[in-house]
C-alpha positions as CSV (number, residue, x, y, z in Angstrom):
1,X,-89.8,-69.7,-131.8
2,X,-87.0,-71.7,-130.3
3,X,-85.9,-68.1,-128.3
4,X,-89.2,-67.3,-127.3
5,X,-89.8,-71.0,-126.0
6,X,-86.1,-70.1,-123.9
7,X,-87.3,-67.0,-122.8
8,X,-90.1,-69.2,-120.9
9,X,-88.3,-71.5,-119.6
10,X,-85.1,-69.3,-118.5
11,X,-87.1,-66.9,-116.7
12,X,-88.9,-69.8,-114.5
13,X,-85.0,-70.8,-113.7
14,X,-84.5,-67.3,-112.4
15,X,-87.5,-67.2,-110.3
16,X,-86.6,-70.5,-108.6
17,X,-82.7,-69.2,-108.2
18,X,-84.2,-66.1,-106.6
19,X,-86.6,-68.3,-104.2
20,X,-83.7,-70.7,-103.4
21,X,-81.5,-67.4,-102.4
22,X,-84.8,-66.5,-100.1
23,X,-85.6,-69.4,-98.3
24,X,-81.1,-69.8,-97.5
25,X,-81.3,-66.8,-96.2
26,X,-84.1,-67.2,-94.0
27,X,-82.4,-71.0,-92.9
28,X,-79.1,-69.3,-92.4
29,X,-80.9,-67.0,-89.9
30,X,-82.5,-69.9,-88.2
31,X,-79.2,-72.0,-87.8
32,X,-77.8,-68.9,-85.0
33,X,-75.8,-67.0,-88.2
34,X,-76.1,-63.0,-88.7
35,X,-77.5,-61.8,-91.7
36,X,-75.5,-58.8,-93.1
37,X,-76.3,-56.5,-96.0
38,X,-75.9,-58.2,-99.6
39,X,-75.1,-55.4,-100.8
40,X,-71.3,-55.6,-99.9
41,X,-69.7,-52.8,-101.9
42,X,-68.3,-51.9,-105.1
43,X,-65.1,-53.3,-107.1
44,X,-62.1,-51.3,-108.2
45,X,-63.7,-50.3,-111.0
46,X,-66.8,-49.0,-108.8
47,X,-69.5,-51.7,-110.2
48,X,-71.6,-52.3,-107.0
49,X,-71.0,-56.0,-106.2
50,X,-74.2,-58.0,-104.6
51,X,-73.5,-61.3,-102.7
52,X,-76.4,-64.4,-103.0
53,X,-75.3,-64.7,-98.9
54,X,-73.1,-63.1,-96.7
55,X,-73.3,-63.6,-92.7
56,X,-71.4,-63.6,-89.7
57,X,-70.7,-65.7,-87.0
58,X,-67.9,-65.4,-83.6
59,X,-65.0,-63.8,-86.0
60,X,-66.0,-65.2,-89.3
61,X,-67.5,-63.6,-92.1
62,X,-69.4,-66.1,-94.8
63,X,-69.5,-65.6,-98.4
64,X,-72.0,-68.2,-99.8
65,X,-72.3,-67.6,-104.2
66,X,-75.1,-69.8,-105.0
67,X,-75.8,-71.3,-108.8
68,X,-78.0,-73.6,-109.6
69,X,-76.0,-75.9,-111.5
70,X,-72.3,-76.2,-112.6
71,X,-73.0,-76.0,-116.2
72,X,-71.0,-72.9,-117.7
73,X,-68.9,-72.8,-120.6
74,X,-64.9,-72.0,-120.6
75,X,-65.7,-68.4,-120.9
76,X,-68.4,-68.1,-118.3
77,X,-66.6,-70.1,-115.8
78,X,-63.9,-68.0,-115.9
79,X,-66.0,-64.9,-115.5
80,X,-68.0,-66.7,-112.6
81,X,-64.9,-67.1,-110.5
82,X,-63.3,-63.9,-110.8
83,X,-66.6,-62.2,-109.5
84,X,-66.6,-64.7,-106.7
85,X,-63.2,-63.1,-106.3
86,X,-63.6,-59.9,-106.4
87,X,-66.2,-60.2,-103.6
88,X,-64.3,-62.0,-101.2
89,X,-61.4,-59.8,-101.5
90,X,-63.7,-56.7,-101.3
91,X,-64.9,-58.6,-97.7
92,X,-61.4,-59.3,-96.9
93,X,-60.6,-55.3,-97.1
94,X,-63.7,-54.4,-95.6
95,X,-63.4,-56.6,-92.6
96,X,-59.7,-56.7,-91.8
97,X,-60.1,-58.2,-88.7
98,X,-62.6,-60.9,-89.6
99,X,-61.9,-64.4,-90.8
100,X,-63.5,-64.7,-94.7
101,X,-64.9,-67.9,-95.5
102,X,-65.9,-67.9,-99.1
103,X,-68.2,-70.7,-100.9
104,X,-69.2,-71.0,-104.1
105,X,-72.0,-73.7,-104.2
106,X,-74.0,-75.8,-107.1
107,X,-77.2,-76.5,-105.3
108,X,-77.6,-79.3,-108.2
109,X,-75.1,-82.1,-107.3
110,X,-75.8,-83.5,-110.6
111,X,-73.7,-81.9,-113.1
112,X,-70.1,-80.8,-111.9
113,X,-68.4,-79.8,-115.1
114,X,-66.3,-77.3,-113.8
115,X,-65.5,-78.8,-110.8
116,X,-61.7,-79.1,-111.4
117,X,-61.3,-75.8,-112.6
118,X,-62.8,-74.2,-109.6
119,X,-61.0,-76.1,-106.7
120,X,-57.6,-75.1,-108.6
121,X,-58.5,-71.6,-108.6
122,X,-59.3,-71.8,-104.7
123,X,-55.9,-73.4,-104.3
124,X,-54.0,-71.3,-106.2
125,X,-55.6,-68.5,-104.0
126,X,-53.2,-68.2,-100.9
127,X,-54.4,-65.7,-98.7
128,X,-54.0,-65.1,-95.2
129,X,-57.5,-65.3,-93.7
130,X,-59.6,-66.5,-96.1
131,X,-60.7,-69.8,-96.4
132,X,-62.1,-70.7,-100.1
133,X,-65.2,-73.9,-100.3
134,X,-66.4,-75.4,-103.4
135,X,-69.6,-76.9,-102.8
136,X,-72.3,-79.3,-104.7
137,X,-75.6,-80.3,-103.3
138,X,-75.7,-81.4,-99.2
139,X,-72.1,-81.0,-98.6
140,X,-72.2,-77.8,-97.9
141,X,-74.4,-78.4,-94.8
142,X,-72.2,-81.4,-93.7
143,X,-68.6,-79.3,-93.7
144,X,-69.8,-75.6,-93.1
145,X,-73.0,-75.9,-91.3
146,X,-72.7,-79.2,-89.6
147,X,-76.5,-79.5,-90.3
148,X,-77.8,-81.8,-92.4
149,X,-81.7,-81.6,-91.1
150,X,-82.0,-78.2,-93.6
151,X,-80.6,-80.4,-96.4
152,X,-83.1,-83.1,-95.9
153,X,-86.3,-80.3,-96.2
154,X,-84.8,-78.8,-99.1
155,X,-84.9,-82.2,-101.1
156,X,-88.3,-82.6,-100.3
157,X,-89.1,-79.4,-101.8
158,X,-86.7,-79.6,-104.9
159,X,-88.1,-82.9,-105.3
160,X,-91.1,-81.9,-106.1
161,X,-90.0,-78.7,-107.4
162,X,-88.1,-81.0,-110.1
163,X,-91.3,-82.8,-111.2
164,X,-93.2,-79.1,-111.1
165,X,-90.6,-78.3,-113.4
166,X,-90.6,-81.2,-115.7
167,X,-94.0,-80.8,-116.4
168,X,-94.3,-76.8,-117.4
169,X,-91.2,-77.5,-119.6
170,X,-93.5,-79.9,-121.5
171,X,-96.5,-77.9,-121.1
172,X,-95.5,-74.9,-123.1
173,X,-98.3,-72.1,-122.7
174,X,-100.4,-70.8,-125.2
175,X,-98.9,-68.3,-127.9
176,X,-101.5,-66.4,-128.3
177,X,-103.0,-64.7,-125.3
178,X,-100.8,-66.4,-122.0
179,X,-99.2,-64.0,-120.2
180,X,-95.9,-66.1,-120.3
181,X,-95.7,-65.7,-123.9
182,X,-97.1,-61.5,-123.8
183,X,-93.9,-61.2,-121.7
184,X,-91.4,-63.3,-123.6
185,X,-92.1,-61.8,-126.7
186,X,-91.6,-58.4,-124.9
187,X,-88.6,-59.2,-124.0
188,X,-87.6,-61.0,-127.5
189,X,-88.5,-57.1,-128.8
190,X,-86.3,-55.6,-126.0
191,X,-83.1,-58.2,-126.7
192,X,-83.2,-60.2,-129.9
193,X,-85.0,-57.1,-132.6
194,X,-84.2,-58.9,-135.7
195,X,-85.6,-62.0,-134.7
196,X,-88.6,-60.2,-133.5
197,X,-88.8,-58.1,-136.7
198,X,-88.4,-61.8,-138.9
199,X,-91.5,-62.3,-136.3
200,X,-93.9,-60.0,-137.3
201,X,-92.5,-59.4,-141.1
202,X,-94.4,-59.9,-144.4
203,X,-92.4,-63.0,-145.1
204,X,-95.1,-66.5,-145.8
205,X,-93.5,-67.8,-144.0
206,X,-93.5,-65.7,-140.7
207,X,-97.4,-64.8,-141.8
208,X,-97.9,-68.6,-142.0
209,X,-96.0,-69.4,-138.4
210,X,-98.4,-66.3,-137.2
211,X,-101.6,-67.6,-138.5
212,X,-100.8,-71.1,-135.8
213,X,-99.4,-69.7,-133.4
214,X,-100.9,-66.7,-132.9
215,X,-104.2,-67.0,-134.9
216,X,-106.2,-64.0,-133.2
217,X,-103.0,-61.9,-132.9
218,X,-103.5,-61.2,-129.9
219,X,-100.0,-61.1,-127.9
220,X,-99.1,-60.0,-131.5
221,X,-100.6,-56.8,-131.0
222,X,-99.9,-55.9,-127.2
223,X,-96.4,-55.9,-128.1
224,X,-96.7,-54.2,-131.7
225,X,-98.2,-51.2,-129.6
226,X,-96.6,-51.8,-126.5
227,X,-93.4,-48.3,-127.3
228,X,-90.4,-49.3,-125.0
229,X,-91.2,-53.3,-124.7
């Protein structure tokens, strides 16, 4: 139950990533920047590359990639820079007489675990014309937007987004018949099948977890008939 519970909770993250990209992008807009298509290109190896923000201003072009939080492992981090690379050097070729300024930014100034490990890949980086940012929380508004007023709205809204938060991660819904838990255990079918099979198999102890959790089978079923979930 513990990947269904994650499910929950992981797509909520998403949805508030996705909002936070949003609301930037309108803000961006409203500090006198142009909005340019995200949709910035593909790599070397033809995978079409998407960026969270990219605008321009006088004879810059900004790159803004935009995490929630700094909290990857050594693998991921790794991974995470080199596609923040491969997007500002795409820019760089694409606009060869534009300035790139390129920012990777941790709206959560709370964790910064691969802090280190980011500002030496930006400084190993020596290329003419670009101009590589790591930021965490309001400094990003101080050094490349010089506006801290759109910083000071957004805490008011995480703020209360944080306690929003806190809450539905102790409220878990209901297993049998919310919606939340129709669609995670759709996509615990789609990604994890053998713990989904375990789910639903003739094991007592799986038929036992059912009967609590799911005691008019209800969810159950939807997904048990539901071809392609």
């Amino acid at each position: 139950m513990a990947q269904v519970i994650q499910n929950v909770t992981q797509s909520r993250e998403i949805k508030f990533g996705d909002f936070m990209e949003d609301i930037i992008t309108k803000y961006i807009k409203k500090m006198g920047y142009r909005n340019i298509n995200k949709s910035i290109g593909t790599d070397e190896n033809g995978d079409a590359l998407s960026a969270d923000q990219v605008f321009i201003k006088d004879n810059t072009v900004y790159l803004i990639e935009q995490k929630i939080r700094d909290d990857h492992d050594s693998t991921k981090k790794r991974g995470q820079y080199q596609n923040f690379r491969k997007k500002y050097i795409l820019l760089k070729n694409k606009f060869p007489d534009k300035e790139i300024n390129a920012s990777m930014w941790f709206i959560d100034d709370s964790l910064v675990k691969n802090k280190n490990y980011y500002l030496s890949e930006a400084r190993n980086e020596n290329i003419d014309r670009i101009k590589l940012n790591v930021f965490y929380g309001s400094s990003i508004f101080k050094e490349l937007f010089h506006n801290t007023l759109v910083w000071d709205e957004l805490t008011e809204y995480l703020s209360v987004n944080k306690t929003d938060r806190t809450k539905e991660t102790l409220l878990i819904p209901d297993f049998d018949t919310s919606p939340e838990m129709l669609e995670a255990l759709k996509n615990l079918k789609r990604t994890k099948l053998k713990l989904y099979n375990k789910l639903i198999s003739d094991n007592p102890t799986y038929i036992q977890l059912r009967k609590e959790l799911f005691p008019t089978s209800y969810n159950i079923d939807i997904v048990k008939n539901c071809k392609g979930s």
